[in-house]
C-alpha positions as CSV (number, residue, x, y, z in Angstrom):
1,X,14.9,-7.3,11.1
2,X,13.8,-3.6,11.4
3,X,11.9,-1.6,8.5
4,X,13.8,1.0,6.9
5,X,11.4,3.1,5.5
6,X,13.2,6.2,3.9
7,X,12.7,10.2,4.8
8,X,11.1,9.5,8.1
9,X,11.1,12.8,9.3
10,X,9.6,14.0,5.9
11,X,6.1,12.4,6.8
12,X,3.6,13.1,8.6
13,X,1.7,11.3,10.8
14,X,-2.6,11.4,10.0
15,X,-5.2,8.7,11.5
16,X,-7.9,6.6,9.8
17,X,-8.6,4.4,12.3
18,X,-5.5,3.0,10.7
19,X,-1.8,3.9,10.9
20,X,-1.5,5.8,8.2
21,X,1.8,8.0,6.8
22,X,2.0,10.5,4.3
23,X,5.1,10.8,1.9
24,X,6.3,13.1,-0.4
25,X,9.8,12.4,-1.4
26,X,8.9,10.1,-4.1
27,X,5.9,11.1,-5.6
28,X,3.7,14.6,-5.3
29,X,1.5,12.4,-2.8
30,X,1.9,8.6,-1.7
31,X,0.1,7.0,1.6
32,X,1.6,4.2,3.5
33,X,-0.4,1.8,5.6
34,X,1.6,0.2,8.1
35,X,-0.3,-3.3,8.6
36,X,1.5,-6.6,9.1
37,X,4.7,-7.7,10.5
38,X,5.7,-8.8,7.1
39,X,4.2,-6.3,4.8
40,X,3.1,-2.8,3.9
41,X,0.8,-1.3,1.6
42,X,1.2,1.8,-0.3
43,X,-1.0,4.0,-2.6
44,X,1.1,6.0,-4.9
45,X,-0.6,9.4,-6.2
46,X,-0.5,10.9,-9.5
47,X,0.1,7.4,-10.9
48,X,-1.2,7.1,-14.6
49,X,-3.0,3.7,-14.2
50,X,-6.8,3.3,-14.6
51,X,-7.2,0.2,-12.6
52,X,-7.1,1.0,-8.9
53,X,-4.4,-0.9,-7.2
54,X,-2.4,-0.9,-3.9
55,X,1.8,-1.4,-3.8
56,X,2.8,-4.0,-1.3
57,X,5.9,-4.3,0.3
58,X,7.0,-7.7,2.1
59,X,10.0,-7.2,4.5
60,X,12.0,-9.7,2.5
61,X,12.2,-7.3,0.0
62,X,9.5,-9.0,-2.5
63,X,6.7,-6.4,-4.1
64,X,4.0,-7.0,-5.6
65,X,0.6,-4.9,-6.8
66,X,-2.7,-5.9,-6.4
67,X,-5.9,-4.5,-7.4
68,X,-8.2,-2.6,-4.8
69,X,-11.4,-4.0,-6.0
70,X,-10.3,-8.0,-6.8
71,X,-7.3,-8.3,-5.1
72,X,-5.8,-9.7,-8.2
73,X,-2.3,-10.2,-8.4
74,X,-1.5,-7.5,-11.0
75,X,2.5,-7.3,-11.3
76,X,5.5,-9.1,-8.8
77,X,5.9,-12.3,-7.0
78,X,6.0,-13.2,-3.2
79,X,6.9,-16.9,-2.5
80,X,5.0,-18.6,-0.8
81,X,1.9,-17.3,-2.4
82,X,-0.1,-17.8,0.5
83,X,1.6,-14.6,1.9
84,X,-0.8,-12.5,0.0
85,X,-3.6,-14.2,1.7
86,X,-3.7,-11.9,5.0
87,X,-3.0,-9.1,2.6
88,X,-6.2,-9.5,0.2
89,X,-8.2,-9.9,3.6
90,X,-6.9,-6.8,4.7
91,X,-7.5,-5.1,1.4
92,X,-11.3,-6.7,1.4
93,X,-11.6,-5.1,4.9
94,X,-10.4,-1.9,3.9
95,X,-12.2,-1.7,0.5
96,X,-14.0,1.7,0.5
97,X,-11.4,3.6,2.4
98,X,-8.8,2.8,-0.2
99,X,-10.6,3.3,-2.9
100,X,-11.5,6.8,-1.7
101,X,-7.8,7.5,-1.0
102,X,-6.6,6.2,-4.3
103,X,-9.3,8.5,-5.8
104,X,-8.4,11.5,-3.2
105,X,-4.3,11.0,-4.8
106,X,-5.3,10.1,-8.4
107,X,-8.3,12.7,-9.3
């Protein structure tokens, strides 16, 4: 199965060391990591939520939100659980430079 991710054309392309896409159909400013084979990660800007968190998408369709800092399951489910495992690893790895980008999209 392919990802559909929508407005392609609308997004541009900027690097990180990381694949990184910038969206704006959606929200005034959103960032997409494209990581695993079975999931995404997404920071949403403009959001009006204190606690720093990251969107994830699995390709099955489940979503879920975890915190930046923790990596505590905040809202959604994802069966088996241990699918979030990579994930949090990824988001321990990561930690500074999404923490700066959810700061740089929610001032």
């Amino acid at each position: 199965m392919l990802w559909k991710w929508p407005n392609r054309r609308k997004c541009s392309r900027i690097g990180f060391g990381l694949e990184i896409v910038q969206c704006f159909p959606y929200h005034e400013a959103m960032t997409n990591y494209s990581v695993g084979d079975d999931w995404r990660v997404r920071i949403n800007g403009r959001e009006q939520h204190p606690l720093p968190h990251v969107h994830v998408q699995f390709r099955d369709g489940s979503r879920v939100s975890l915190a930046i800092e923790t990596g505590a399951l905040l809202v959604g489910h994802v069966s088996p659980r241990k699918r979030l495992e990579p994930v949090r690893t990824w988001i321990e790895t990561h930690r500074d430079a999404l923490l700066t980008e959810y700061r740089r999209l929610n001032p």
